[in-house]
C-alpha positions as CSV (number, residue, x, y, z in Angstrom):
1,X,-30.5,-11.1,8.1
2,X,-27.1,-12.9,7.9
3,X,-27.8,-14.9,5.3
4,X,-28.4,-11.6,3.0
5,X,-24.9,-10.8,3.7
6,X,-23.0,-13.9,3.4
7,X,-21.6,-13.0,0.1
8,X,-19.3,-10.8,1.7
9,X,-17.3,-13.1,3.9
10,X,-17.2,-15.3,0.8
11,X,-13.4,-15.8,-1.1
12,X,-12.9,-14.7,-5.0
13,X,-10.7,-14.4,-7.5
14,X,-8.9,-11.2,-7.8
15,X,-6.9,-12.0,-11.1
16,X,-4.3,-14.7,-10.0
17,X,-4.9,-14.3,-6.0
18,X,-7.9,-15.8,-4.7
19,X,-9.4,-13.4,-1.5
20,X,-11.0,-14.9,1.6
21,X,-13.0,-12.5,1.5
22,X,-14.4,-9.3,-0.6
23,X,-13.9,-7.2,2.5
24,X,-11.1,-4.4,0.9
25,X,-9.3,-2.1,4.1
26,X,-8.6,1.1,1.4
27,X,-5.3,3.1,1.8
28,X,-5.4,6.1,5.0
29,X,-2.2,7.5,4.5
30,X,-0.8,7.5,7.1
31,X,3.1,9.0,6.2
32,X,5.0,7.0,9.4
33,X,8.1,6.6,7.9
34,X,11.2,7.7,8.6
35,X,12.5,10.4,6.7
36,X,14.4,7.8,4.9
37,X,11.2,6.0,3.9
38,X,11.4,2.6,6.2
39,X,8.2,1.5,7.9
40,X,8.8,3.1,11.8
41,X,7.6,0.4,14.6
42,X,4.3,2.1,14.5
43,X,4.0,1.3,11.0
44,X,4.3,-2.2,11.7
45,X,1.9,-2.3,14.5
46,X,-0.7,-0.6,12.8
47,X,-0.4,-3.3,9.9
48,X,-0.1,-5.9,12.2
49,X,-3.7,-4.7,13.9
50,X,-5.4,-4.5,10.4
51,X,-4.2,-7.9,9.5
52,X,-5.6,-9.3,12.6
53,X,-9.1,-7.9,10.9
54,X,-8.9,-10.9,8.3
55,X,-9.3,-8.2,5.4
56,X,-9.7,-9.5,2.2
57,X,-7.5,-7.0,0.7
58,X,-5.5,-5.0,2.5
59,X,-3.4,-1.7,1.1
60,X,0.2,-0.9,2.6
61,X,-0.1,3.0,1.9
62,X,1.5,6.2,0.6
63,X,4.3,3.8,-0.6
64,X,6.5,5.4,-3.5
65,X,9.6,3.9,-5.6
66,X,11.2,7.9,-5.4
67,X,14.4,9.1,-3.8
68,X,13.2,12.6,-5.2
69,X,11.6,14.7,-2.7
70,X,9.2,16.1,-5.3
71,X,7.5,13.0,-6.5
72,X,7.6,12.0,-3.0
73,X,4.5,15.5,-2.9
74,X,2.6,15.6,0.4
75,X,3.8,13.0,2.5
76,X,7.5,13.0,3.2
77,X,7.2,10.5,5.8
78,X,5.7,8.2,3.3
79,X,7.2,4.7,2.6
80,X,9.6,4.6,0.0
81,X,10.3,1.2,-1.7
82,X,13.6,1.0,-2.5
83,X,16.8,-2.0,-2.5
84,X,17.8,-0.3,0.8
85,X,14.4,-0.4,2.3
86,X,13.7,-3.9,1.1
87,X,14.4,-5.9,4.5
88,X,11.6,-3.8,6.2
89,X,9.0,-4.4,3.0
90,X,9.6,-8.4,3.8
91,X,9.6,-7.6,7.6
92,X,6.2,-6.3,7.5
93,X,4.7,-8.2,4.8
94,X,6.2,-11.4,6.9
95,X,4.1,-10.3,10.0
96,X,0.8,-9.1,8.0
97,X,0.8,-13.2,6.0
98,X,1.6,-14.6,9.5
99,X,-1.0,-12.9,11.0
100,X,-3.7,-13.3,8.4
101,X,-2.3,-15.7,5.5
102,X,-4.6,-15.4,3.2
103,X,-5.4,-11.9,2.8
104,X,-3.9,-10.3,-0.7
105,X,-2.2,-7.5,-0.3
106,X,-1.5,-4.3,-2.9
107,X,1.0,-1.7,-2.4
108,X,-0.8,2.1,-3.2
109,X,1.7,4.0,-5.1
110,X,1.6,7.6,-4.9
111,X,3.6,10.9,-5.7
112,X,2.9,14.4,-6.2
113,X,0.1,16.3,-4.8
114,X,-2.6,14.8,-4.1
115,X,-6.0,15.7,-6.3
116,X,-8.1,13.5,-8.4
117,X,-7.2,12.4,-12.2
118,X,-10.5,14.4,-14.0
119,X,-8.9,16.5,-16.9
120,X,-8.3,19.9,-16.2
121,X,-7.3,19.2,-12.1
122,X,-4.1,21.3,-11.7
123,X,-3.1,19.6,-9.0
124,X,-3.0,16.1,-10.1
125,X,0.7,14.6,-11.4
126,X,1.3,11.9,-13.1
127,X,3.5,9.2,-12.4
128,X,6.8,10.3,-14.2
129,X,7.9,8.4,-16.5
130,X,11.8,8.7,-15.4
131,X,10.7,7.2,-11.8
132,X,8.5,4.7,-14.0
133,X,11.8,3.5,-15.4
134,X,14.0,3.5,-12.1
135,X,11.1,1.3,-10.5
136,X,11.3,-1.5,-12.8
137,X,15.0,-0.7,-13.4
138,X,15.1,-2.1,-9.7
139,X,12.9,-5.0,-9.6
């Protein structure tokens, strides 16, 4: 019965980043940041534990680029990416490659309410465009 299922545990390309494995841990938000938006210590022992998984790909959640509380929506203890938060981004992305090196890992953004994207859902919001701009304005 293994055999069936070694496809799993074997790596693949994922554009540029090649994954040990097809094995993909998907976002839970959790919204543990501080108000400000850093990663709390629970943040990074929670990573820390789902690196030790050997995940293929593993998601750092509810992560947004937003200063506004608005697009920041239903979770205002989400991580926020921004210059002043960057030293806790490395920190935990540091401990997640030292932990499990090879896993590739994405970064969910989100704002707004949350909903689904189908045409005609109310409560779905686009990415604005103006925090579009302040994002890469940053990188």
């Amino acid at each position: 019965m293994t055999d069936k299922f070694d496809w799993l545990f074997q790596s693949r390309a994922i554009g540029s980043k090649v994954a040990p494995n097809i094995m993909v841990l998907h976002p839970l938000e959790r919204g543990d940041g501080t108000p400000e938006g850093k990663p709390t210590e629970s943040s990074f022992e929670w990573y820390r534990q789902l690196a030790a998984g050997q995940w293929g790909v593993l998601f750092v959640e509810c992560t947004t680029c937003s200063d506004d509380p608005a697009d920041r929506g239903h979770m205002p203890n989400g991580l926020l990416m921004t210059e002043r938060n960057l030293p806790e981004f490395q920190r935990m992305v540091r401990e997640i490659k030292e932990i499990s090196p090879e896993t590739v890992l994405l970064i969910q953004l989100c704002t707004g309410e949350p909903g689904n994207d189908y045409v005609g859902n109310e409560r779905f919001m686009n990415l604005p465009a103006a925090t579009i701009a302040r994002a890469q304005a940053d990188m």
